[in-house]
N, C-alpha and C positions, 0 to 999 in steps of 0.2 A: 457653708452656704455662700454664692457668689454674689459679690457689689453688683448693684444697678446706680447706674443715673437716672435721677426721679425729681422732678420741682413740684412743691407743693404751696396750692395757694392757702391763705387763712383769710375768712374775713369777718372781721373782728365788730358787731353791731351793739355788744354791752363793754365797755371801757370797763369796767370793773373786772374783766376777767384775765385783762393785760397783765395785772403781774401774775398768773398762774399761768400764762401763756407763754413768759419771759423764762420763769424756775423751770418749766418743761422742756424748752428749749436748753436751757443751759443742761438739765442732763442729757441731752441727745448733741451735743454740740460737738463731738469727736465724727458724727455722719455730716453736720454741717456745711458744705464749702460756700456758698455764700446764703446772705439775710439783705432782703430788702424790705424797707417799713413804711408803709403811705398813710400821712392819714388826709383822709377826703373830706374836708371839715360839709362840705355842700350834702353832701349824700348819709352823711351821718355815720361813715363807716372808716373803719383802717384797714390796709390791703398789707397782707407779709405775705413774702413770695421768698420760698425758699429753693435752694437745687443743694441735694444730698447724692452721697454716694455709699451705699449701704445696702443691707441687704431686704429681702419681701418683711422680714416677720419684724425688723426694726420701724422699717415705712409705716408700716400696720400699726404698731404698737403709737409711735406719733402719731399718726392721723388721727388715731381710736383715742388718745390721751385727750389731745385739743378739740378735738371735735363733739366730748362729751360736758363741754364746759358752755355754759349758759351765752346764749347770743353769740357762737362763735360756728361757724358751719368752715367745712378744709374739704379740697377738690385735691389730686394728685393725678401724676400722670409718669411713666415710667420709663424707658428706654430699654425696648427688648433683647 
């Protein structure tokens, strides 16, 4: 299956789900090329923004992973 370029936001509204957000990351971290991490103390939230090079079903499998974790919602966007 062929690499895409893809950034994926996370935004992170229960702090207790950070370290299952960080262990899932670290298994996908070979799609990784970079991690950026905000936290917005005003708004009550943390902003990770990632850009990956990997393939549909890998994308899939992270957004699906973090995204089914409590107070955690992930937006992506792809490079056709």
């Amino acid at each position: 299956m062929s690499k895409r370029i893809a950034t994926m936001s996370i935004f992170v509204e229960n702090r207790e789900s950070i370290a299952s957000i960080n262990k899932i990351l670290m298994d996908f971290s070979e799609e990784i090329i970079s991690r950026m991490g905000i936290p917005y103390r005003e708004a009550g939230i943390s902003v990770i923004v990632l850009i990956l090079e990997t393939d549909n079903d890998k994308i899939g499998a992270l957004s699906g992973k973090i995204g089914n974790l409590k107070g955690v919602s992930v937006k992506t966007a792809a490079k056709k």
